[in-house]
N, C-alpha and C positions, 0 to 999 in steps of 0.2 A: 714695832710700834703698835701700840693696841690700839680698838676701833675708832673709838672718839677722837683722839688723836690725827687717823688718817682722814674722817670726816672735817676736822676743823683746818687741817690742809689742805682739805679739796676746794674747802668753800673759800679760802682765799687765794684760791686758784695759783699753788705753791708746786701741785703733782706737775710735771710735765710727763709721765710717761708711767703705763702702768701694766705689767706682766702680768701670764699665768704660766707657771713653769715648774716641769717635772721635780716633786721634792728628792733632794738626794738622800735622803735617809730612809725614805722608802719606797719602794718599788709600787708603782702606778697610783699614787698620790700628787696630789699637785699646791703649790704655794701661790701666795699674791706677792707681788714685787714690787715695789713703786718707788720711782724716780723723782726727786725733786728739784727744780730750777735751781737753788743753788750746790747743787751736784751731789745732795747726799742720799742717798738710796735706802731703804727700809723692807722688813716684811713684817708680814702683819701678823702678831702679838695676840694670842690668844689670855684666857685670863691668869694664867700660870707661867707667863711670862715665856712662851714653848711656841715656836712657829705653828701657824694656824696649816694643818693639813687638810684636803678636801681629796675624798673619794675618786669624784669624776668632777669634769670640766666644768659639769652643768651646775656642779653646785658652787665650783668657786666663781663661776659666773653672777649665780643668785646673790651673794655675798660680795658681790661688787658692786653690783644694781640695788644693795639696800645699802652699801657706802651712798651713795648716791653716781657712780660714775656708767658712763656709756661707752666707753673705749678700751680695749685693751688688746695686747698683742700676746700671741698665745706659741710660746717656744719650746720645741722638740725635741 
């Protein structure tokens, strides 16, 4: 799901639950994950339709915090 998308989710407070987790496709890359109340799960959608990869944690951190969210669970 692209950004605007998981932001207009957020704000109707639809996310229950929102990861950062090792991408499998690449070695020491990480993904965002998000959970929605009525149980369907997404990740987040860069502009080319291609999961959004981040470097290091700190940045798919950043990139949560301009979604707008304060919360996330970070798995290994």
């Amino acid at each position: 799901m692209k950004r605007q998308a998981i932001i207009d989710l957020h704000r109707e407070q639809r996310i229950d639950a929102v990861s950062i987790m090792p991408a499998p496709s690449r070695e020491k890359h990480w993904i965002l994950f998000f959970e929605e109340s009525e149980g369907r799960s997404y990740f987040l959608l860069n502009e080319e339709d291609e999961v959004s990869q981040f470097k290091t944690i700190d940045s798919a951190v950043e990139e949560l915090q301009a979604l707008g969210f304060k919360r996330a669970d970070i798995r290994f």
